[in-house]
MOPAC internal coordinates of N, CA, C and O (Angstrom, degrees):
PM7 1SCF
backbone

  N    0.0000 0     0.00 0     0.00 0    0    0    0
  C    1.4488 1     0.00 0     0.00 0    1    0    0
  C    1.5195 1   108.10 1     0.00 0    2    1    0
  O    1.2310 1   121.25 1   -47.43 1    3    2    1
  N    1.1385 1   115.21 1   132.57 1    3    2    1
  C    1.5317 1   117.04 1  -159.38 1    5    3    2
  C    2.1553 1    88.20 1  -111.09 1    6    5    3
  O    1.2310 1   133.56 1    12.15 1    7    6    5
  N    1.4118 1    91.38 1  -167.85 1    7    6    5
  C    1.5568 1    81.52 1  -160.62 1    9    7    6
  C    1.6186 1    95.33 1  -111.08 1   10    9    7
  O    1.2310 1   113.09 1  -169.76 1   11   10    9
  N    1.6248 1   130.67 1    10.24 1   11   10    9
  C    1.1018 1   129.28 1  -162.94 1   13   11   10
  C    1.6083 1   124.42 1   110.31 1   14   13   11
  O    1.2310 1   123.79 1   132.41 1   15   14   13
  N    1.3660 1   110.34 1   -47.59 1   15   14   13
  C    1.2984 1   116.14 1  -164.65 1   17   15   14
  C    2.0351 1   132.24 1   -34.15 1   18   17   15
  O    1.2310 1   151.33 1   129.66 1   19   18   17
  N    1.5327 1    56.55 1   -50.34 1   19   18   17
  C    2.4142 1    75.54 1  -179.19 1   21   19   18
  C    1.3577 1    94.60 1  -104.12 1   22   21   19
  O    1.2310 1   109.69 1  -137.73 1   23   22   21
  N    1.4232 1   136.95 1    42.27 1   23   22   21
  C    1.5558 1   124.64 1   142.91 1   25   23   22
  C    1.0196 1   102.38 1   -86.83 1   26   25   23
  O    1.2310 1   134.65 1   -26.48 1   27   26   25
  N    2.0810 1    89.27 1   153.52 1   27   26   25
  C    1.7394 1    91.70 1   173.63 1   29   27   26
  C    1.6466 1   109.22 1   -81.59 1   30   29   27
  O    1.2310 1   128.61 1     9.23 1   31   30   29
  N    1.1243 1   101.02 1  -170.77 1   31   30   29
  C    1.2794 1   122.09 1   175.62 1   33   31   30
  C    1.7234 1   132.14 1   -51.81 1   34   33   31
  O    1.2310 1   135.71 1   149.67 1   35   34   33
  N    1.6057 1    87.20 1   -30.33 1   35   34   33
  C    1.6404 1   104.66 1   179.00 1   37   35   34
  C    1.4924 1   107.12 1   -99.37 1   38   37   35
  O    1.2310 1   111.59 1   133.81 1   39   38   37
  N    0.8153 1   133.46 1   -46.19 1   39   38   37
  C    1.8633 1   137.60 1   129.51 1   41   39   38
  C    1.6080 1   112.49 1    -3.39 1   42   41   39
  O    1.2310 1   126.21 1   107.31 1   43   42   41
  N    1.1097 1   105.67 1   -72.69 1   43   42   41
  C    1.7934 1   103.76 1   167.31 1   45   43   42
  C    1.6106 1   120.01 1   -46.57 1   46   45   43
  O    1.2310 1   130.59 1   114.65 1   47   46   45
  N    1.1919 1    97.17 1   -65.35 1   47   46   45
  C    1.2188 1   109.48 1  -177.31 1   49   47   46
  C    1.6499 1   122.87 1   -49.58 1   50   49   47
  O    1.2310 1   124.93 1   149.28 1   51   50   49
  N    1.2913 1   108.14 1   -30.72 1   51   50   49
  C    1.5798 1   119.50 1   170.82 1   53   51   50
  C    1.4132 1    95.36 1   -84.07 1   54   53   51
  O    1.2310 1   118.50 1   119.91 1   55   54   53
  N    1.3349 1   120.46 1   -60.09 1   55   54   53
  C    1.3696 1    85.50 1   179.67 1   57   55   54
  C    1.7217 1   137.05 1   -56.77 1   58   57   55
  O    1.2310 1   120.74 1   148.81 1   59   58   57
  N    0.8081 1   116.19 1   -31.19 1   59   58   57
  C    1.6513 1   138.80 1   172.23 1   61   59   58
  C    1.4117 1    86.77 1   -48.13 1   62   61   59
  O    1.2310 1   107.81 1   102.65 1   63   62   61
  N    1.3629 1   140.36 1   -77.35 1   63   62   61
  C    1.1311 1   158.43 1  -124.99 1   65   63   62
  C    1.9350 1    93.72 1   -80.19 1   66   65   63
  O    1.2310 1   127.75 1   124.30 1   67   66   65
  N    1.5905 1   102.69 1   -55.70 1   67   66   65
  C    1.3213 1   109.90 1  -176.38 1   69   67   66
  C    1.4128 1    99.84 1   -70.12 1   70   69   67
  O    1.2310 1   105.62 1   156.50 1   71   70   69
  N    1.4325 1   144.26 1   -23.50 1   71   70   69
  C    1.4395 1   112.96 1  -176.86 1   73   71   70
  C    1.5550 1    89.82 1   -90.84 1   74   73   71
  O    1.2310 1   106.01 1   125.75 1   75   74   73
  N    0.9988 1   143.58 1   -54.25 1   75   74   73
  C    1.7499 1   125.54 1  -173.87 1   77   75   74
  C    1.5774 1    96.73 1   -23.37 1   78   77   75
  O    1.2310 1   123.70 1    99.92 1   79   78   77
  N    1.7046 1   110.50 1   -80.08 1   79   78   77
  C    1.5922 1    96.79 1  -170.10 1   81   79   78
  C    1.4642 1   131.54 1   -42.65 1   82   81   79
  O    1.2310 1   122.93 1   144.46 1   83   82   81
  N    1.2671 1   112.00 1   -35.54 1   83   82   81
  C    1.2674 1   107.20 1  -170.11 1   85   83   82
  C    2.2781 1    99.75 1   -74.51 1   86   85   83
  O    1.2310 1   132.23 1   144.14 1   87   86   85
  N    1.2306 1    93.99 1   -35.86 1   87   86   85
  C    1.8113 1    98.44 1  -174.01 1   89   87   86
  C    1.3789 1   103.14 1   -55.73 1   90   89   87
  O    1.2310 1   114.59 1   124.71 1   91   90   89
  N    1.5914 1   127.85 1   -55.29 1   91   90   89
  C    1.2720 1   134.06 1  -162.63 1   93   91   90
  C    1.8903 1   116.76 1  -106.22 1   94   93   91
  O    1.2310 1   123.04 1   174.74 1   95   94   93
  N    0.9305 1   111.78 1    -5.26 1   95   94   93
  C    1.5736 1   109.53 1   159.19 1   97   95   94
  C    1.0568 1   136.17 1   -85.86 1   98   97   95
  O    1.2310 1   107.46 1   164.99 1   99   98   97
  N    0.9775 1   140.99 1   -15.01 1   99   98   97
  C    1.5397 1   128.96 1   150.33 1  101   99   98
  C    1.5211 1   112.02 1   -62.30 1  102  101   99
  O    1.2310 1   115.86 1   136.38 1  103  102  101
  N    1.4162 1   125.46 1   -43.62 1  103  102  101
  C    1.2557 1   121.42 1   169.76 1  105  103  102
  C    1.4436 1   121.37 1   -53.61 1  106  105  103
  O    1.2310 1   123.29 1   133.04 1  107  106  105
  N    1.4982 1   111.30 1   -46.96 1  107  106  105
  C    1.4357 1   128.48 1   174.17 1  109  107  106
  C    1.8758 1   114.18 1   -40.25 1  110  109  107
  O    1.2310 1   138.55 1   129.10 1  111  110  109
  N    1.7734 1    81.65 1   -50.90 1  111  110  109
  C    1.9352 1    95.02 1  -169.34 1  113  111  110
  C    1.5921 1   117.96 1   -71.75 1  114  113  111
  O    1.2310 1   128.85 1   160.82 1  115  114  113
  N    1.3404 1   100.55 1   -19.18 1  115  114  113
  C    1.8150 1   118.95 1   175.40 1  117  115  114
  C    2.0420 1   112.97 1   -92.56 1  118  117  115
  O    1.2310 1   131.17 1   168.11 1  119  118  117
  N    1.3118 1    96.05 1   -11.89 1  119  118  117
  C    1.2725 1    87.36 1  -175.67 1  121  119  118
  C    1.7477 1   116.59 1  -105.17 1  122  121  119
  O    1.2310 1   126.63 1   168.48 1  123  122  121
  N    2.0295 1   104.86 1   -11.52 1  123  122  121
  C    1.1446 1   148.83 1  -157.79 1  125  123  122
  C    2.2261 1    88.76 1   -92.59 1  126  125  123
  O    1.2310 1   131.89 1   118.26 1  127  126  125
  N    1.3208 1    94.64 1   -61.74 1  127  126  125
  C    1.6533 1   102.85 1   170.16 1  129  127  126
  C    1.5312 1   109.20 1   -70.90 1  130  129  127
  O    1.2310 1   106.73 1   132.61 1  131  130  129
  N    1.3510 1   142.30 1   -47.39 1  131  130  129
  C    1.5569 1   117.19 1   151.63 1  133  131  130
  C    1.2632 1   135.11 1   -26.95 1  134  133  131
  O    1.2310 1   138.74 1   135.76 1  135  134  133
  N    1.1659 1    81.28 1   -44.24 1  135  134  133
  C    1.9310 1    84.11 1  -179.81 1  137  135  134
  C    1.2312 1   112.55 1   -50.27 1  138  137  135
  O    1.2310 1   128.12 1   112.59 1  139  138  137
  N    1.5170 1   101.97 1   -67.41 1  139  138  137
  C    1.7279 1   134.98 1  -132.19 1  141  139  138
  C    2.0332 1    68.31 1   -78.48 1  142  141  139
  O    1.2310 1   116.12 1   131.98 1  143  142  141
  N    1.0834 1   124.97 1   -48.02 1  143  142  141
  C    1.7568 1   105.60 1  -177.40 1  145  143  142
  C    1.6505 1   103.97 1   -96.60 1  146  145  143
  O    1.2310 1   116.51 1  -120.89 1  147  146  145
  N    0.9179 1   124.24 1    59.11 1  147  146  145
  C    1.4746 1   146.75 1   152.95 1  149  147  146
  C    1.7858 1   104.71 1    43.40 1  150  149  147
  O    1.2310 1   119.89 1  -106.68 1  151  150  149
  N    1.2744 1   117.81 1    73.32 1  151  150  149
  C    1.2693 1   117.42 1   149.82 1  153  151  150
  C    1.1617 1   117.62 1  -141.45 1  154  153  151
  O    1.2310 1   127.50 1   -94.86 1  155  154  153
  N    1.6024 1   103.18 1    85.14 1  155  154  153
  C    1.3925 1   130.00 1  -163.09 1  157  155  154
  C    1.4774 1   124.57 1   -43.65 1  158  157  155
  O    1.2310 1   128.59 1   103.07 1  159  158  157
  N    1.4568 1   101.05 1   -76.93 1  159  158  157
  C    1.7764 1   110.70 1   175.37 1  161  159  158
  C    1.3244 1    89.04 1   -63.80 1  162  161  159
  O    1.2310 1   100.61 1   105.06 1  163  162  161
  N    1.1327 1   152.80 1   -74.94 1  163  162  161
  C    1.4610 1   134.39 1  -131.08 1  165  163  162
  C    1.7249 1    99.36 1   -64.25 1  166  165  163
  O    1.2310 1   118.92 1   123.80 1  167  166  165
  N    1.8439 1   119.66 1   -56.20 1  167  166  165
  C    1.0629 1   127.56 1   159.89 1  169  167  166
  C    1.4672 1   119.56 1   -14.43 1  170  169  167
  O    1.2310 1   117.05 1   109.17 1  171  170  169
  N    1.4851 1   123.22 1   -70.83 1  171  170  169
  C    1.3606 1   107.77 1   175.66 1  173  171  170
  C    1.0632 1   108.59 1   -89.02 1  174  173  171
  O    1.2310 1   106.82 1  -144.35 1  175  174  173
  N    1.3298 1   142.14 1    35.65 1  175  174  173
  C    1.4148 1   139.00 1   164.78 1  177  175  174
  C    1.7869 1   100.87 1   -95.22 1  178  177  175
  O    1.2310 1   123.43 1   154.11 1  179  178  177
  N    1.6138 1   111.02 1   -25.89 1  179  178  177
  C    1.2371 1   106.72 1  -169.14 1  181  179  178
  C    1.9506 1   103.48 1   -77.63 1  182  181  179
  O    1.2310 1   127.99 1   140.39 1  183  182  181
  N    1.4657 1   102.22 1   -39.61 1  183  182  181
  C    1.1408 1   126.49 1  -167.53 1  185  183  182
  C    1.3410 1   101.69 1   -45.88 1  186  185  183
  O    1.2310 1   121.82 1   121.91 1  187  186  185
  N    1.5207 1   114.12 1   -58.09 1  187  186  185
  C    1.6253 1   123.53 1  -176.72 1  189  187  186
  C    1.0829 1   128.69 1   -72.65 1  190  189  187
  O    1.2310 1   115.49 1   162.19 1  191  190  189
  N    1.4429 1   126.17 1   -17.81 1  191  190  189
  C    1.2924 1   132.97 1   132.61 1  193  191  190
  C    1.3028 1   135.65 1   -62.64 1  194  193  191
  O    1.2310 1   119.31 1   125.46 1  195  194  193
  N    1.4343 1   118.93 1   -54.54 1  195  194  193
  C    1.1872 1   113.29 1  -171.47 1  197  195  194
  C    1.8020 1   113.91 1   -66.83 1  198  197  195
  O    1.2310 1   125.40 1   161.44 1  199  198  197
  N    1.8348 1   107.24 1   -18.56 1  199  198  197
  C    1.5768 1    99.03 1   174.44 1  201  199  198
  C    1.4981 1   114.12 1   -79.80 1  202  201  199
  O    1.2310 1   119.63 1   163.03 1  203  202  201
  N    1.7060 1   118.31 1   -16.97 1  203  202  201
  C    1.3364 1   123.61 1   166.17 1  205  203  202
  C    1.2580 1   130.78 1   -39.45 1  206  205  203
  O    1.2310 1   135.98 1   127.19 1  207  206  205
  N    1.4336 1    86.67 1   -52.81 1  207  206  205
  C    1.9791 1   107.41 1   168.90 1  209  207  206
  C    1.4196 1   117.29 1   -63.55 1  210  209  207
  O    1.2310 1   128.73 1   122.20 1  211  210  209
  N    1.5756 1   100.78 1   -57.80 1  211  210  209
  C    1.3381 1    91.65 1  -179.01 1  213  211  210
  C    1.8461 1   133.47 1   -80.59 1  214  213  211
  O    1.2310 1   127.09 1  -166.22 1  215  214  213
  N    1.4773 1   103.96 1    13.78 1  215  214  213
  C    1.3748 1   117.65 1   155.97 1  217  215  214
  C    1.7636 1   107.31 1   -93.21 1  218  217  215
  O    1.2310 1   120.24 1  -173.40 1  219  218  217
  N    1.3596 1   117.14 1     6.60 1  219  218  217
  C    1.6057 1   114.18 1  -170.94 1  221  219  218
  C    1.3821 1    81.05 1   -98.93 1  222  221  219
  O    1.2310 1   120.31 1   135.66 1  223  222  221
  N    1.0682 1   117.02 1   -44.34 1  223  222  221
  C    1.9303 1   103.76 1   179.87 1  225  223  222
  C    1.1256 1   157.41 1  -121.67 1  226  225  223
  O    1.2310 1   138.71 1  -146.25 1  227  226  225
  N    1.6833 1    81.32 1    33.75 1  227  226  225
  C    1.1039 1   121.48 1   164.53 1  229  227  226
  C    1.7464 1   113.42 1   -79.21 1  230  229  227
  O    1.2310 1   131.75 1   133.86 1  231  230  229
  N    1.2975 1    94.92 1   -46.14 1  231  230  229
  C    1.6522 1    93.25 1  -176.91 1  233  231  230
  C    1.6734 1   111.74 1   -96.60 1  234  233  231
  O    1.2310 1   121.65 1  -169.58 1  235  234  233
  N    1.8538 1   114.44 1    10.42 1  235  234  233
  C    0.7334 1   100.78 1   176.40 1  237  235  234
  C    1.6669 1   132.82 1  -109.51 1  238  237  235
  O    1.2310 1   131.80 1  -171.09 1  239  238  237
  N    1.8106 1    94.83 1     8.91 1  239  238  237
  C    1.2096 1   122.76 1  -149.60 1  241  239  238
  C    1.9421 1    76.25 1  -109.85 1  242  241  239
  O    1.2310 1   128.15 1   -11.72 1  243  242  241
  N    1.6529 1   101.91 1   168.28 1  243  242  241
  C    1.1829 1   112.84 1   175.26 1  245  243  242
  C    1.7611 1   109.19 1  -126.75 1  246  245  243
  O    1.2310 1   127.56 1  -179.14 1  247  246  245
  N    0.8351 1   103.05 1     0.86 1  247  246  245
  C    1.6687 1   106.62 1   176.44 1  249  247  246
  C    1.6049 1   114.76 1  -160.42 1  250  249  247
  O    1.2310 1   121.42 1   -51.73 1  251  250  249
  N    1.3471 1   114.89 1   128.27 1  251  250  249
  C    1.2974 1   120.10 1   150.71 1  253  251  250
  C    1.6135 1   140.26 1     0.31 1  254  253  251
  O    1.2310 1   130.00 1   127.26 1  255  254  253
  N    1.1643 1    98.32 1   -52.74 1  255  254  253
  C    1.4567 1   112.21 1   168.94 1  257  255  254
  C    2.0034 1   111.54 1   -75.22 1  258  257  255
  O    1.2310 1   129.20 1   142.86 1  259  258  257
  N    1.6851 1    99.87 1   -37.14 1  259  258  257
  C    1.5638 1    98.57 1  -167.49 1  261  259  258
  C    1.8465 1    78.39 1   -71.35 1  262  261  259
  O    1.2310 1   117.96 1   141.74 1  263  262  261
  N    0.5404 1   121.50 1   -38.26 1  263  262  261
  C    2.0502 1    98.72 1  -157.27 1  265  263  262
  C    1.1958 1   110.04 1   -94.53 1  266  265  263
  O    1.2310 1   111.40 1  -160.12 1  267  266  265
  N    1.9622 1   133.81 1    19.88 1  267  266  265
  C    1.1453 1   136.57 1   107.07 1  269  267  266
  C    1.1225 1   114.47 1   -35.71 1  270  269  267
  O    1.2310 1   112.95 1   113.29 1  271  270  269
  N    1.1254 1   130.93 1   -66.71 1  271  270  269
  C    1.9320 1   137.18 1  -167.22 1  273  271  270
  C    1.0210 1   104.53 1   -47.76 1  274  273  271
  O    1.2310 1   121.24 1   121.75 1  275  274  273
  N    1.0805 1   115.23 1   -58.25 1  275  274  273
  C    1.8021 1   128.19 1  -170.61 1  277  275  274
  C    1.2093 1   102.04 1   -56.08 1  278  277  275
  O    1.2310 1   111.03 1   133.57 1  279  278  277
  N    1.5169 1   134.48 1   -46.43 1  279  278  277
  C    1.4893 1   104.44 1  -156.31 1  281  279  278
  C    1.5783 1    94.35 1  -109.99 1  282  281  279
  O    1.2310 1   124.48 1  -140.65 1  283  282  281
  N    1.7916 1   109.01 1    39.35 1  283  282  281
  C    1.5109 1   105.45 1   172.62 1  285  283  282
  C    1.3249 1   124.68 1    96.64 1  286  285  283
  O    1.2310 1   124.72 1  -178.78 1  287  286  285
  N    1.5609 1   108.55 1     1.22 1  287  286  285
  C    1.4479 1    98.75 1   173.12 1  289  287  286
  C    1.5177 1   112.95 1   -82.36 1  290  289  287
  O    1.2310 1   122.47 1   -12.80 1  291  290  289
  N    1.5168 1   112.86 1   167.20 1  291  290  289
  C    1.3173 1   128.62 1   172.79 1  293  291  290
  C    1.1729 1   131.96 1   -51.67 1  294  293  291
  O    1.2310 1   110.97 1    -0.32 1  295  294  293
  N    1.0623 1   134.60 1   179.68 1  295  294  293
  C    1.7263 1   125.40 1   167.17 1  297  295  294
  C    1.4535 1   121.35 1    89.12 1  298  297  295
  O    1.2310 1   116.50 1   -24.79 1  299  298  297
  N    1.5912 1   124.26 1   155.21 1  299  298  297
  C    1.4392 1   106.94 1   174.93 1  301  299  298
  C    1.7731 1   101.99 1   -93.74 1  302  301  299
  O    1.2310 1   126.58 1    18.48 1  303  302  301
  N    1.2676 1   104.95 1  -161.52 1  303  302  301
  C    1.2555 1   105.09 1  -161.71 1  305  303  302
  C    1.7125 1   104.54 1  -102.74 1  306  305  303
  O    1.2310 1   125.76 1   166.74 1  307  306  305
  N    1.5895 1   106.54 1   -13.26 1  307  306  305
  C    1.3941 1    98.55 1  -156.93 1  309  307  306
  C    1.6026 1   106.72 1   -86.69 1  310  309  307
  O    1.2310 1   120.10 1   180.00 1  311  310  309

């Protein structure tokens, strides 16, 4: 695992891309099922928070795998 440096550009960008999803979808998918069973304001109350967070660790994580951990997945890190 290298530290970033000599990726290209589209490399970044997937990665970038993969920690958003992993930071903000579970929040997304719980706030997505509020809806769809009607608890509206609270629903997008979860939505706007929970993508807050998961843009907090998204940019705060350095790899893919760390911002699994973070939002609770299994596994060690190494």
């Amino acid at each position: 695992m290298g530290d970033g440096l000599l990726d290209t550009r589209g490399q970044r960008a997937r990665s970038a891309l993969a920690k958003t999803a992993y930071g903000t979808g579970p929040s997304l998918l719980l706030a997505a099922i509020m809806l769809v069973l009607g608890a509206g304001l609270v629903g997008w109350a979860v939505a706007f928070v929970g993508g807050l967070l998961g843009l907090s660790i998204a940019t705060s994580v350095r790899t893919e795998k760390a911002s699994k951990h973070a939002i609770g997945g299994r596994g060690s890190l190494a």
